[in-house]
N, C-alpha and C positions, 0 to 999 in steps of 0.2 A: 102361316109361317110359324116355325117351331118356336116355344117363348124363349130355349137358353140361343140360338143361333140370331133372335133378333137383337138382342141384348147386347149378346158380345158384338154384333154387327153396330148396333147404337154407341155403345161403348171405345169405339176402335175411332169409328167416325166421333166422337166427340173430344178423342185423344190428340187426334192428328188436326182439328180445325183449331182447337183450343192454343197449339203450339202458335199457327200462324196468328191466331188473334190476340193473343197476349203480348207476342213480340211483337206488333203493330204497334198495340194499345201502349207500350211501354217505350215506341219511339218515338210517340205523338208525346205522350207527357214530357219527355226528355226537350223533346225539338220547340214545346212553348215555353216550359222553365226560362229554356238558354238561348233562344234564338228568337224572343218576340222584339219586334223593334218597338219603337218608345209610342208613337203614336196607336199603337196596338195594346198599349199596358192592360192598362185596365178590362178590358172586356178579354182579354185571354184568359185572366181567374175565372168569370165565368164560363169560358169554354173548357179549360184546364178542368173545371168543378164538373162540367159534364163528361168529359173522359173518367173521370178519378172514379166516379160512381158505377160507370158503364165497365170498367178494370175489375174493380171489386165483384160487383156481380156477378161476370165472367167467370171471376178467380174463383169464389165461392162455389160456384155450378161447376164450375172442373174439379174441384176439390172432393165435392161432394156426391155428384154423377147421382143426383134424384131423380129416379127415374119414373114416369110414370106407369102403372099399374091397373089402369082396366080393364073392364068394367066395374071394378073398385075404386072410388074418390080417395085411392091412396098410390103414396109413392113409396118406392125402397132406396134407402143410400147406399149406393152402390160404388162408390168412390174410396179414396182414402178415408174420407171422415167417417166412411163407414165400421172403419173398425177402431174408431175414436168413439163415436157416440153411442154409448150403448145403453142407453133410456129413448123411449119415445119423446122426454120433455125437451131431451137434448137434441134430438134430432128435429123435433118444432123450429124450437131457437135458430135454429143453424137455417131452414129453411124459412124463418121472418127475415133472420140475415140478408137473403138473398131478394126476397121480397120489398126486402125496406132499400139499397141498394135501387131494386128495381123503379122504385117509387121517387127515391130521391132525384135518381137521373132525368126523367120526365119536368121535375121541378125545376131543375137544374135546366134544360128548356125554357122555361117560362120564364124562368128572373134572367135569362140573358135579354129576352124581348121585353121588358120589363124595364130593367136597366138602358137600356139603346134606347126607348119611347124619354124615361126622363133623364138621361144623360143630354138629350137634345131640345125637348121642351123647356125643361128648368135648366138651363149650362149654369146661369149665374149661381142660382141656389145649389146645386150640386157641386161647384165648384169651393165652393166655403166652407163643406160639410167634412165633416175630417172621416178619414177610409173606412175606419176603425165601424162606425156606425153602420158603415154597409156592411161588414165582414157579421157584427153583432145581429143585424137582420135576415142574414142569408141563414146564421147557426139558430136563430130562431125557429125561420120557417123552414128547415130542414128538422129539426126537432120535432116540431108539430106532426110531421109528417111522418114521420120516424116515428113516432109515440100511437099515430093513428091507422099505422098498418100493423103495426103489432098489434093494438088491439083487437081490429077485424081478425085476423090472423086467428090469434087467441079465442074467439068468439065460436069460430068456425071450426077447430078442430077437436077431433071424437078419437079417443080411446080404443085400441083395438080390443079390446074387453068387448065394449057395445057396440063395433060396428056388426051390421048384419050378416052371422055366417054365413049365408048362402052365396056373397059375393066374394069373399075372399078365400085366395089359394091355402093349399094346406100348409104351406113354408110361409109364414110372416118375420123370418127374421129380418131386423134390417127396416121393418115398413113403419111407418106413417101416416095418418089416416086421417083426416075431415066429415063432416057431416056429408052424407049423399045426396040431403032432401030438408025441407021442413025449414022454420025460419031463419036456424042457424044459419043453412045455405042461401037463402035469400037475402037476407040481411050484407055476407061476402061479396054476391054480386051485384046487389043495389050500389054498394058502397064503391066498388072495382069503378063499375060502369059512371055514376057521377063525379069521381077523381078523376079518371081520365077525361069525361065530358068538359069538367072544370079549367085540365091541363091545356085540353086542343080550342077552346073558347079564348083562357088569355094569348096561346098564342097567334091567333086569329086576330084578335084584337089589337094586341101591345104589335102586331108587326105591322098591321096598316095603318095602326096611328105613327110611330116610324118612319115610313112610308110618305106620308101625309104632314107627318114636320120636316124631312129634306126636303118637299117640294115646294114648302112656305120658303124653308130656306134661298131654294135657289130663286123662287118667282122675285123674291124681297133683296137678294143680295146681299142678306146679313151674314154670310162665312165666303172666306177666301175662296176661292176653283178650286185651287189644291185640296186645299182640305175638306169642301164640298166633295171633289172628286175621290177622295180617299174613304169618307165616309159611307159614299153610295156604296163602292166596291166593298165592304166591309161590311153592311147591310145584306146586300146580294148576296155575297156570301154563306152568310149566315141562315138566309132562308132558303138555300140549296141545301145545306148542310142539315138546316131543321126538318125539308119537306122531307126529303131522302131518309132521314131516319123514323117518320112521322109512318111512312110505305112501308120500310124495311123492319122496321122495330114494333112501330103500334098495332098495325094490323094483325101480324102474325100476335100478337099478345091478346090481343082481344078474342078473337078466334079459338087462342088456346083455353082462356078462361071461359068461352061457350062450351067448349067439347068436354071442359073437367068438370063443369058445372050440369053437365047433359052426358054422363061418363057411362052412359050405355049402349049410346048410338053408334053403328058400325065402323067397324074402324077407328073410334075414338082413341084408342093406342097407339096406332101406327100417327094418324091427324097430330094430335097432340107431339109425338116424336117429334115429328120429324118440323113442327112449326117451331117448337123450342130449339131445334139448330137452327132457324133460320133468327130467331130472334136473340141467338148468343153470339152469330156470326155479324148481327145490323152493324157491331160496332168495330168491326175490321173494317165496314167499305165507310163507313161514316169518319174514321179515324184517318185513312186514307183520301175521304175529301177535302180534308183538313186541311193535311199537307201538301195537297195537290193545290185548290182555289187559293189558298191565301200564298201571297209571291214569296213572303222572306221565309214562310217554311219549306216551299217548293226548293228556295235556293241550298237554305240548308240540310236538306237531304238530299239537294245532290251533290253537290261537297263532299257531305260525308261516304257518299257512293262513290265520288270520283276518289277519296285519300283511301277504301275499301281496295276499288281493284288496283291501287299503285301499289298498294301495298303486296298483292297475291300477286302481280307482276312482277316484280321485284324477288318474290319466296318462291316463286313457282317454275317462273316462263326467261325471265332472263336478267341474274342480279347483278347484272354489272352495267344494266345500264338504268334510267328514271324513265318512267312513261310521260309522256306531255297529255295532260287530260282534258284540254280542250279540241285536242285532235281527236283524242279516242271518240269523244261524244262528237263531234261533227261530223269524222268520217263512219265512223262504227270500228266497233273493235278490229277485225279482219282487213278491211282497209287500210286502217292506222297504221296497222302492224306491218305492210307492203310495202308503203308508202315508207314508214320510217327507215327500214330497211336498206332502201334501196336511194335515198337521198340522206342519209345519214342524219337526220334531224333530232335525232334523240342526243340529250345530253350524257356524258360519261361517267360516270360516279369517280370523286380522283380519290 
């Protein structure tokens, strides 16, 4: 495939997915801010905390359009920020940015299942503890973490001065570069591969212990049915929500940090492509299960879907009179519209 036709083909496609996943991403934040019920409070910040991460990242990689570049362990910014950063240190930066971002969301994982194990093992002691200390631990251990991918980051990238001419194109502008081999690169991947091993172990852990306290729960009859009932479904939840992104997010990530790490093996450019859309896109459908499983955000999106088309009915199709939006969703649009018609069931605007 020619390299400028695949580019602009990568490029076009990562325009038009980016639109839909960002207005997702930015409905889900909207619809937990304003629309979590009370019994939901607290563990929405931690879900809220995994969107906000997975947004940014997003936002960053549309911004910046890093494109991979092999059989060279380099990228070109091929985005906006491409004609923003024009030092290699600054375009590093920009892609820790996106890396740290990457790193935090995964963490942001683990302390939801974290928090749900001693939200329900300790209730008494958790409940004494004032917010503020969890908010103070969360900005901790996202620091560390944040402090510890920059540094691998930093560890592992090379200068295009010394990378080896024989793999790089005669045009480097724009590019970015990493070690291709040698400790530098091992050390990245050592490090990669044990963060993650770390991430999918707590949440392996903290969810069957979880698990494992509703079941004391319910065998003992220490919480109400309701609210045993409410917790399950909020658990469940949760690890539909985790698995699903664990498939759609982790693996294609892992995968892609093999093929950059092994950046000679066939096809390594196109692999590498086309995994990184799949792992910029994990958080449209993750975002989307969001508001799908959990009921009071399902409700209110579609609310805000039913006061959408009253509205274009009204500006559009016929403004003198009000659509009734429990008919339109029961019978379907077309139906609705027959029916109203012809039994006059629609109200009159006076």
């Amino acid at each position: 495939m020619d390299d400028d036709f695949f580019y602009l083909f990568f490029n076009k496609i990562l325009d038009l997915t980016a639109v839909v996943s960002i207005t997702v991403k930015l409905l889900c934040i909207y619809t937990i801010i304003k629309m979590t019920p009370r019994y939901m409070r607290t563990v929405s910040y931690f879900i809220l905390n995994e969107v906000v991460w997975t947004f940014f990242g997003n936002l960053f990689y549309t911004v910046g359009h890093p494109l991979p570049m092999m059989p060279a362990t380099c990228f070109r910014m091929d985005g906006l920020a491409g004609n923003w950063l024009k030092t290699e240190e600054q375009r590093w930066l920009y892609f820790i940015a996106i890396a740290i971002a990457i790193g935090n969301c995964c963490l942001g994982f683990a302390t939801t299942f974290i928090f749900r194990y001693v939200s329900l093992a300790f209730y008494d002691t958790v409940s004494r503890v004032h917010k503020a200390w969890g908010v103070i631990c969360c900005v901790v251990a996202h620091s560390v973490v944040s402090l510890f991918v920059a540094l691998v980051f930093h560890v592992w990238q090379l200068p295009i001065s010394k990378y080896p001419k024989g793999d790089l194109p005669e045009n480097t502008q724009n590019f970015f570069c990493y070690h291709p081999e040698g400790t530098e690169s091992v050390i990245f991947v050592s490090a990669f591969l044990s963060y993650v091993g770390v991430i999918i172990l707590l949440l392996a852990v903290f969810s069957g212990l979880s698990i494992h306290e509703l079941t004391k729960y319910r065998q003992h009859k220490r919480m109400v049915n309701t609210t045993l009932s409410l917790q399950r479904k909020v658990l469940k939840n949760l690890l539909t929500i985790t698995g699903t992104s664990v498939l759609l997010g982790g693996l294609p990530l892992i995968l892609a940090v093999v093929y950059i790490y092994n950046s000679k093996l066939p096809s390594a450019r196109t692999v590498v492509s086309s995994l990184l859309l799949m792992l910029l896109n994990f958080g449209t459908i993750y975002c989307v299960l969001i508001l799908y499983l959990f009921k009071a955000y399902r409700r209110a999106v579609i609310g805000m879907i039913r006061s959408l088309l009253n509205g274009l009915r009204k500006l559009f199709i016929c403004p003198r009179y009000v659509v009734d939006a429990e008919k339109l969703f029961a019978k379907g649009f077309c139906e609705w519209h027959r029916s109203a018609w012809s039994t006059r069931t629609m109200v009159t605007i006076e």
